[in-house]
C-alpha positions in Angstrom: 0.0 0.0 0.0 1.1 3.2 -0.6 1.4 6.4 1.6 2.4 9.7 2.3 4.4 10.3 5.3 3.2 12.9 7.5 5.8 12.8 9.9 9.8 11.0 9.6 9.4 7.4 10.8 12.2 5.4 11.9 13.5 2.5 9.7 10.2 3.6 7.2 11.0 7.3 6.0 11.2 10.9 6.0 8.4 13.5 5.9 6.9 13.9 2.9 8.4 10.5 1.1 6.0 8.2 -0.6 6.5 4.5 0.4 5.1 1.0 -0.1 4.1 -0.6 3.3 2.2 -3.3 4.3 -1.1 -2.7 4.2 -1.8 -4.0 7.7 1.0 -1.9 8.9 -0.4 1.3 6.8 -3.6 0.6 8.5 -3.4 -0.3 12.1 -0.1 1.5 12.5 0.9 4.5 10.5 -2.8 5.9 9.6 -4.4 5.6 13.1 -1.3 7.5 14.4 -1.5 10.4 11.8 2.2 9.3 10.8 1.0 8.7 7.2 -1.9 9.4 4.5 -3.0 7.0 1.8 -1.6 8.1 -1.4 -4.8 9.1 -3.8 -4.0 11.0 -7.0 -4.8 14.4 -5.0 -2.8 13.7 -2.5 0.5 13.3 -4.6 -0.1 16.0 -6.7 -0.9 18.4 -3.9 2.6 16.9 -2.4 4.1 17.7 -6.1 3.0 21.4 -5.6 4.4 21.6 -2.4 7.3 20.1 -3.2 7.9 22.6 -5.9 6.9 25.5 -3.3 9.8 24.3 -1.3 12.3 24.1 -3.9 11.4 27.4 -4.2 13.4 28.3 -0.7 16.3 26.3 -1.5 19.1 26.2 -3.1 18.0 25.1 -6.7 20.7 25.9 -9.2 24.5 25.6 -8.9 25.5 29.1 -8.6 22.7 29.8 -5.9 24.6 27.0 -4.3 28.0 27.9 -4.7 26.7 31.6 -3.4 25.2 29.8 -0.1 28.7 27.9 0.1 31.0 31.7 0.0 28.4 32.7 2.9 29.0 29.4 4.6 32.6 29.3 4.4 32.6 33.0 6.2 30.6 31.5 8.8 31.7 30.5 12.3 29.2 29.0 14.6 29.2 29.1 18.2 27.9 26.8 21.0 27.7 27.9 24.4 26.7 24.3 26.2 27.2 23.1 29.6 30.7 21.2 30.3 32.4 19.7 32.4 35.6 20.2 34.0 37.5 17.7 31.0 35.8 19.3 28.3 32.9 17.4 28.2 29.7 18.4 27.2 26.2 17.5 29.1 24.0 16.7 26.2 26.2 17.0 22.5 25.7 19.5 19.5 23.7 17.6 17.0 23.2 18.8 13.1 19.4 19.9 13.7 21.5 22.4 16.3 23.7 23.5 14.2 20.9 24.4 11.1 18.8 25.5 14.2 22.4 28.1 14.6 22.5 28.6 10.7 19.0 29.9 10.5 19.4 32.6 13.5 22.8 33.8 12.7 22.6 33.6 8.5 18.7 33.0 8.1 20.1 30.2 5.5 18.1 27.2 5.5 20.1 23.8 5.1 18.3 20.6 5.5 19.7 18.6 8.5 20.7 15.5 6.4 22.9 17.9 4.7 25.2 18.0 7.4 28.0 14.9 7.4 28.3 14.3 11.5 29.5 11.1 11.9 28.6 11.3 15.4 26.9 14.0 17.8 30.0 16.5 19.0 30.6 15.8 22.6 33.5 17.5 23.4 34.6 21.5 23.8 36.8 22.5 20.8 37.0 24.0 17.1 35.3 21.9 14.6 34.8 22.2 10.7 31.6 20.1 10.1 31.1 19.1 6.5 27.5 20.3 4.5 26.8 19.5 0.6 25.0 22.2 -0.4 24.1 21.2 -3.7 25.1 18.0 -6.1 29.4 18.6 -6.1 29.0 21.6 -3.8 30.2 21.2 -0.6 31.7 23.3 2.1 33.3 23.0 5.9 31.6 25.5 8.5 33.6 26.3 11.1 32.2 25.3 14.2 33.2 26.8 18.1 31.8 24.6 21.2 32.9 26.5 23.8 31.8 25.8 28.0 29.2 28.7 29.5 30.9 31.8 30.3 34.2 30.8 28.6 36.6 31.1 25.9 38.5 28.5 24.0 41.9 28.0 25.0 44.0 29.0 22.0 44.9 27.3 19.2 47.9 24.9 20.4 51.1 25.3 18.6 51.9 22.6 16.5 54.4 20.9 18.5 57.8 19.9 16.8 58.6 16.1 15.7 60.1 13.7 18.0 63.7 14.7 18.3 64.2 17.6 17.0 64.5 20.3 19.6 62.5 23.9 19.1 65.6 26.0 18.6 67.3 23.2 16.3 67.3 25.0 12.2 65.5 21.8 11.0 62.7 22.7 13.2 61.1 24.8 11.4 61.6 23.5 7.8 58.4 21.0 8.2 58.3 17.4 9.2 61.7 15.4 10.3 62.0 12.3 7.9 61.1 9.1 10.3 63.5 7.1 8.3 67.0 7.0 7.4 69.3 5.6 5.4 71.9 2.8 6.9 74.3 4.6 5.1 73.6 8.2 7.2 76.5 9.2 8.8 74.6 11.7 11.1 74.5 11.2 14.5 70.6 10.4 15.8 69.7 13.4 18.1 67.9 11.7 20.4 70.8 9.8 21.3 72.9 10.9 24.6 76.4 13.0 23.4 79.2 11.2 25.7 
């Protein structure tokens, strides 16, 4: 049987979807709970209008997306959330937060599935969470979670390799090489000078 989803239901579908169900399950499940409507010709193209109507709003076309991206990639969100004293948050930053954030700060409207968390953020720090915008159009906001009251600590340094002390010259010329050859007749500098 098939139906119009009213509302997103787990393991079924999103708002708005048309799916095949059961027709027991349609009937004694999703209809009685208003989570679905049958689908009847009206229905669908009333959906179809709305549908359009929507499309409307978003980002439709390349360039509007590509324009959406520029603004995104200026953004910087922030999170003031309740920590603890290791840096970790009560409760986690989730995607519908962060279009929730979008919205208020940009008034740019990004659909939550959009945004590529792998996992709720749960931990104070500086983030760049991943949004397609668009088909091939994708952009990394920069994201602050930062405790109540407080700042971030700043960014940390990066620290110099394994061996190599900060006032040595190849310090600052990038990464050491981890290997060498047998044939190197330099001396390994983590080695004690007798």
């Amino acid at each position: 049987m098939q139906v119009i989803l009213l509302q997103d239901v787990e393991k079924v579908g999103l708002r708005g979807d048309v799916v095949d169900v059961a027709r027991g399950y349609a009937r004694n499940f999703l209809l009685p709970r208003r989570l679905a409507a049958q689908a009847t010709p009206g229905r669908l193209a009333d959906l179809e209008r709305r549908e359009t109507l929507r499309a409307r709003h978003e980002a439709t076309s390349v360039d509007q997306a590509r324009e959406v991206a520029g603004l995104l990639e200026r953004t910087v969100l922030r999170f003031e959330v309740k920590a603890g004293p290791t840096g970790s948050l009560f409760g986690s930053v989730t995607p519908t937060d962060i279009v929730d954030e979008l919205w208020r700060t940009r008034k740019i409207r990004i659909d939550r599935r959009r945004i590529e968390l792998s996992e709720p953020i749960k931990r104070i720090g500086r983030y760049e969470v991943p949004i397609d915008v668009f088909t091939d159009v994708r952009v990394a906001v920069q994201t602050h979670v930062v405790p109540e009251g407080g700042e971030l600590p700043p960014e940390p340094e990066p620290e110099p390799e394994v061996g190599l002390e900060a006032g040595s010259p190849g310090a600052e010329d990038g990464p050491a090489e981890e290997t060498r050859p047998s044939g190197d007749s330099q001396p390994d500098e983590t080695a004690p000078v007798e």
